[in-house]
N, C-alpha and C positions, 0 to 999 in steps of 0.2 A: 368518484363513483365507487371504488372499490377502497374503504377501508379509508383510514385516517393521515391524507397527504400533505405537505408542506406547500406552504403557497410560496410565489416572490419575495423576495423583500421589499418590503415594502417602504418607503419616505416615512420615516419616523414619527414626523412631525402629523401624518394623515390620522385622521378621527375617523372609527365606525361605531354605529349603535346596535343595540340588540334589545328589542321591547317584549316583554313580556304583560301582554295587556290581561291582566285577571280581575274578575268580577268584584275583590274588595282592593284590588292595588293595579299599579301602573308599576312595574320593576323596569328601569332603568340601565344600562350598562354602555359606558363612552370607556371605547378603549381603543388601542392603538395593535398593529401585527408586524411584530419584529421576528425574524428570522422565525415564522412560522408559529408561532406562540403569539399568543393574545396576553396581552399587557393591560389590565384594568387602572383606570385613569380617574376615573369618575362613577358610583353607585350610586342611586335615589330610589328609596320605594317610597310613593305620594299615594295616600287612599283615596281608592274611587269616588267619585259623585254617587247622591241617591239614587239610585234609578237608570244609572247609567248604563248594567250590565247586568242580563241573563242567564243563567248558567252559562258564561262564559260568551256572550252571543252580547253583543254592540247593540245598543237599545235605543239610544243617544249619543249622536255622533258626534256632536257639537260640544257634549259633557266631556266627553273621549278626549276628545282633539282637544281640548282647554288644559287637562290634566296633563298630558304625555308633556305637554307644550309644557309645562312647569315642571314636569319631572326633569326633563331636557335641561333645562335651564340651571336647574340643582346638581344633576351629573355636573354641569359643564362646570358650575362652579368650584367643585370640590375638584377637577383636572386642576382648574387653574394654584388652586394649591398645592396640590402633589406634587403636580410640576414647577412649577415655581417660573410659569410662562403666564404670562400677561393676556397673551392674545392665542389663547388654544384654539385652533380650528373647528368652527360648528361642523358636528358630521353632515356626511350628505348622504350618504350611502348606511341601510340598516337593513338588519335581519329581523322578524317578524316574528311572531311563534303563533299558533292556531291551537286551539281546544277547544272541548265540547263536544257535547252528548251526539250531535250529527257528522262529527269527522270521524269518518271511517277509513281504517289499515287494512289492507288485503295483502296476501303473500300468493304469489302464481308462481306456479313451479312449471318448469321448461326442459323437457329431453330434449335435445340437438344430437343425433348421428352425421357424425361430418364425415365427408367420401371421401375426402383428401386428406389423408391423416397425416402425411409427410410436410401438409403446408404449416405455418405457422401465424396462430391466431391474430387478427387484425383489430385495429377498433372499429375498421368499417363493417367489419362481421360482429362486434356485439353491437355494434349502433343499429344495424338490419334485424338482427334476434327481439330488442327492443321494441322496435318499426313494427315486429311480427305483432308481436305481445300487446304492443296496443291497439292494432287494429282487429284484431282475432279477441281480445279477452276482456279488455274494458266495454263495452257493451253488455255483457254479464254481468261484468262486475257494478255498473252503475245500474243495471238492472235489478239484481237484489238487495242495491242500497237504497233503492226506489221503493220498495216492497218493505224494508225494516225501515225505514223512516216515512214513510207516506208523501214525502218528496219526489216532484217529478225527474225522467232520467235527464232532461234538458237543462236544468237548474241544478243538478252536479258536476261540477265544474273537477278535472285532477288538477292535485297543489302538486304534487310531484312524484315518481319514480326512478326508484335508484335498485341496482343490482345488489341484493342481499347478501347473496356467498354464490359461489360457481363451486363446479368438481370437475374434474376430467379425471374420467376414466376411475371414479371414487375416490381421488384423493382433491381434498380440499386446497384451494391455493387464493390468495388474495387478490389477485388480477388475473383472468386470463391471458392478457395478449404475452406474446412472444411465444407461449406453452404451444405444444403439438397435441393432439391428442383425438380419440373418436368417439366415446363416448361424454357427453359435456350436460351437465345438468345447472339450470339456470334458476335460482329462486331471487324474484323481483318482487321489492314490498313498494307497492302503487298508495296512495293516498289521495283521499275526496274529501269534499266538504260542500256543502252547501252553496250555488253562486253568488245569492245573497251575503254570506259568513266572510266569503272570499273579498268580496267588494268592498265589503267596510270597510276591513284593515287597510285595504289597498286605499280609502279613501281617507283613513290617517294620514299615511304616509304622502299622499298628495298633497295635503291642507298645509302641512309643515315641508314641502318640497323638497323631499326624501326618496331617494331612488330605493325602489326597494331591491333588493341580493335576492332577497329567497322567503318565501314563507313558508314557517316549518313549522310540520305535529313537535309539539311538545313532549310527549313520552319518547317520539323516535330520536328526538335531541339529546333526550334525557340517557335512551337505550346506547345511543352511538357514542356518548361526552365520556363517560363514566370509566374511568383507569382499567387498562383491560380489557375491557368488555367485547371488541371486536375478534377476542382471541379465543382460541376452541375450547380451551378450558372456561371461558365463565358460563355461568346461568344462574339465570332470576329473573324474579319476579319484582319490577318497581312498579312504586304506587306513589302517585303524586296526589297531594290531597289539596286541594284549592277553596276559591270560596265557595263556585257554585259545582265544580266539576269533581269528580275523581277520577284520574288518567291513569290508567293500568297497561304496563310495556312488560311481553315474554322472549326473553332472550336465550336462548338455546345454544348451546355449544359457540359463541359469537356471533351469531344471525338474529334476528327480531323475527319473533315466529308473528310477531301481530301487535297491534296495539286496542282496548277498549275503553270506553269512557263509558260512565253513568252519570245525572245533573244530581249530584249529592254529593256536598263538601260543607265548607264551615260555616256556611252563611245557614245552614238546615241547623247546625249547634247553635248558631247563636239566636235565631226566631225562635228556637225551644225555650232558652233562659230568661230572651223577651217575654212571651206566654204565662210562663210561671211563675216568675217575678212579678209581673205587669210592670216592665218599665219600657223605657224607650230605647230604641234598636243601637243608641250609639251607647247608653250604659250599659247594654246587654252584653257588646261587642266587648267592649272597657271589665266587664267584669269574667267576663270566659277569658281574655288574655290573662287577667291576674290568678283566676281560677288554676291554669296551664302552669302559671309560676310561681305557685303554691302561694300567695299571698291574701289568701282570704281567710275569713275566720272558722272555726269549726264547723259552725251552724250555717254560714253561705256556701262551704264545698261540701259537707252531706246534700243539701237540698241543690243543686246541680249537680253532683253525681247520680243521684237519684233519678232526676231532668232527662240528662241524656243518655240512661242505660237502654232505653226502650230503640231511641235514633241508633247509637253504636250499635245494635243487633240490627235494623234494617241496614245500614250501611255495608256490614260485615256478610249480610246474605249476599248484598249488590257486588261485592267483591270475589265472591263465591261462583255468583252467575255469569257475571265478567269472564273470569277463569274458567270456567265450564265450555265456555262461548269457542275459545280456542280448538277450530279443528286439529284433529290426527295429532291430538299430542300423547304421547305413550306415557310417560313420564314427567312431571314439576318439577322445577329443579326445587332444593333442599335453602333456599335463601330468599329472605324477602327484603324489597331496601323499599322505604319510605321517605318521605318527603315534603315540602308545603307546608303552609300555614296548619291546615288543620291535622297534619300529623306530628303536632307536641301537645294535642291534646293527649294527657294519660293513657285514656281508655282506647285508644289507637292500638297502640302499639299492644296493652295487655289484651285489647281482644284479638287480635291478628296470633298472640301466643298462643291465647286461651282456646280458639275457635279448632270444633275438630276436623282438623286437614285429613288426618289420615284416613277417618273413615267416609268422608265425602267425595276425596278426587285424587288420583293417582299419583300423590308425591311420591319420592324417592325415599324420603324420611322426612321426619315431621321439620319443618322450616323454621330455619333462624329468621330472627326480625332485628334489624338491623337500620339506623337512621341512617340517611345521605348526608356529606356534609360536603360545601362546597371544594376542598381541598382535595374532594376525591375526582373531579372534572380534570381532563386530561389535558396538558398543554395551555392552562389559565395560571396566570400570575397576578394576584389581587395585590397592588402598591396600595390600595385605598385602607385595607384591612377591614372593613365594612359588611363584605358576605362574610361572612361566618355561621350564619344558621343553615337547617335543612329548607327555611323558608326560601336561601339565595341560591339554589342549587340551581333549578331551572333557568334561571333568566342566564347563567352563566354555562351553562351548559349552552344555550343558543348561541352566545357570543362566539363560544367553539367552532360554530358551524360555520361561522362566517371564513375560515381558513379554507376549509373544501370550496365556497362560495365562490370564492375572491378567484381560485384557482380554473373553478368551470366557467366564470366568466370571461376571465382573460383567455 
């Protein structure tokens, strides 16, 4: 709960997964936790079914469940080579990731005046502050996610809450317990989703008889994975670009001030190039990746540049309003990190440059733009050599999580 801990050690030979289910792919990760570090054994990214997935929202579950089940299959394959084991163990146990336009981050902040300042903090006193916080706050909070989604308060289900950063007595510290102190300030970032949204994944994970660890936002995996980032020097602004989503994480001095999503990602580029071409969704697809890798001719990257100038300005507003969205933030921090499929298109990253920060919303200085690559996820050792794009970032950022996981379950 507080910050980035080492689990057991764990039987070497034991297999966990970390699915990253997105609306044009199924990302994969079979890896094994050796002295508290994740060891990647096995990567697949397999493209979704037609029809299969919503802005990020399981359409077809039966599509779902057939791909993951092949991805699986493919991770497992490529263990058995790395390792050079015959009989690699099917995982049983996997982490999950959630995204989408209706998974909403909330940050609740907590003064605690404690009477007995001489005593020293327990877990059974932050487990009771916690105990407070959700029965005092969540009601609220699923109340005005009722109100911004048109979703009833009964069908918002929490995926989870975890303690963001504490202070006593204004100094920062990474756990309370053991600390003395009397002034104690709690900020807890809560997360919801739809119970419908929730149910599906979880009805993956049943179909293929998979325990599930933990289902987690994807930006806060992405916020918590990333070298550093729990520490009081970083801030930024990541921005995950998917096919139907774009997930926006604000990390502030090592805390997640929040996380945002809007249903606009690469699958909105690539119905553009369908449209204007008139071709069909999987040449449209085939030609924006080669577009991305400069391999088309003169005449077909003017007339898609052209395409999607109009798309990249609504996108770059939707990232604008996202950030806006963030309450009580005095100051943006001065760094943007990017990531996803659809953040190698070109125009990503020059309009994230181009667009004016400064005179819109309160950065610090105008923002570097900066790609994520997997190598900067903390505590991951890729033997596959496989991730290597900003595209592998997330699903192995998730894989991460599974060390905290392992550790709150046991």
């Amino acid at each position: 709960m507080f910050g980035k801990r080492k689990a057991a050690i764990e039987p070497t030979k034991k297999t966990y997964l970390a699915l990253d289910i997105g609306t044009e792919y199924i990302k994969t990760v079979l890896f094994r936790l050796i002295d508290g570090q994740v060891n990647v054994i096995g990567y697949d990214r397999t493209p979704q079914k037609q029809n299969a997935m919503r802005g990020a929202l399981i359409i077809n579950l039966e599509n779902v469940i057939d791909v993951v089940d092949v991805s699986i299959g493919h991770a497992l394959e490529m263990a058995r080579e790395i390792t050079k084991e015959e009989d690699v163990p099917l995982p049983r146990e996997v982490v999950m990731g959630i995204a989408g336009e209706l998974v909403k981050g909330v940050v609740i902040e907590v003064n605690v005046d404690r009477e007995d300042l001489e005593s020293k903090i327990t877990q059974k006193e932050v487990d009771e502050i916690v105990g407070q916080i959700k029965d005092e706050a969540f009601a609220n909070a699923r109340e005005e996610i009722a109100i911004d989604t048109g979703i009833k308060t009964d069908q918002i289900v929490e995926i989870a809450t975890v303690i963001n950063s504490v202070y006593i007595d204004g100094v920062k510290v990474d756990s309370p317990i053991g600390f003395k102190g009397k002034d104690l300030v709690y900020k807890v970032f809560s997360t919801f989703a739809p119970k419908i949204h929730v149910d599906s994944i979880r009805e993956v994970a049943d179909a293929l008889k998979l325990k599930v660890l933990g289902i987690v936002v994807e930006p806060y995996a992405l916020a918590m994975g990333v070298k550093n980032a729990t520490t009081e020097r970083f801030s930024a602004v990541m921005i995950d670009i998917g096919g139907g989503t774009t997930d926006i994480a604000l990390v502030e001095q090592g805390a997640i001030v929040g996380t945002k999503m809007f249903a606009y990602g690469g699958r909105v580029f690539t119905k553009r190039i369908e449209e204007e071409l008139r071709i069909e969704t999987v040449a449209a697809e085939r030609m924006k990746v080669d577009y991305t890798d400069q391999k088309l001719n003169t005449a077909d990257t003017k007339i898609i540049k052209t395409a999607l100038a109009k798309d990249i300005s609504v996108w770059l507003d939707g990232v604008e309003i996202g950030l806006a969205e963030f309450d009580d933030v005095q100051k943006y921090p001065a760094q943007i990190f990017i990531c996803g499929g659809g953040s190698l298109l070109p125009e990503i990253q020059k309009g994230l440059m181009a667009h004016p920060w400064l005179q819109l919303l309160p950065f610090t200085k105008f923002p570097k733009v900066s790609f994520l690559f997997p190598n900067q996820i903390e505590g991951v050792v890729d033997l596959t050599r496989q991730a290597t794009s900003p595209v592998d970032v997330t699903p192995l950022a998730l894989a991460r999580m599974v060390v905290d996981l392992v550790e709150d379950n046991s």
